[in-house]
Steps between C-alpha positions, in 0.01 A plus 500: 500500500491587148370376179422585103143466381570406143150478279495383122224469293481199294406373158180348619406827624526398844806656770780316666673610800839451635633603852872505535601499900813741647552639169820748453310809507827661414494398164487752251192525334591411132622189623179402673333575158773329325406144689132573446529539163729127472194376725305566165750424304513140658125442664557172658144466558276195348389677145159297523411738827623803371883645383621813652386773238574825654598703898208595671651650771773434750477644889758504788308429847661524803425413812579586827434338850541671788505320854280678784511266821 
C-alpha cells in the first residue's frame, strides 16, 4: 500500500495534514506540486480553525506485507 503525507501549516499557526490513499506515484512531479499549490489556492478548510497558509512537507510511505506461514 501506498500513500502521500501532505503537511500545511496554517494561518493560526497550527498544521493540517492530509493523506491521499493509492496515489499515482507515476505522476510527474510538477504536477504533484501543481495540485498542492490549487490546495492553497482553494483551502476548503473552516477559516475560523485555521486556512491553509503554506506546504510543510509532503512524504510517499509505502508499505509492504509480506506473508510467512
Amino acid at each position: 500500500m501506498k500513500h502521500y503525507t501532505i503537511v500545511f501549516y496554517t494561518t493560526t499557526g497550527s498544521r493540517r495534514s492530509i493523506r491521499v490513499n493509492n496515489p499515482n506515484t507515476d505522476l510527474p512531479l510538477p504536477l504533484i506540486a501543481e495540485a498542492v499549490d490549487q490546495m492553497l489556492a482553494n483551502d476548503v478548510f473552516d477559516p475560523q480553525a485555521g486556512s491553509l497558509e503554506s506546504l510543510s512537507r509532503m512524504e510517499l510511505s509505502v508499505v509492504e506485507r509480506s506473508v510467512i506461514l
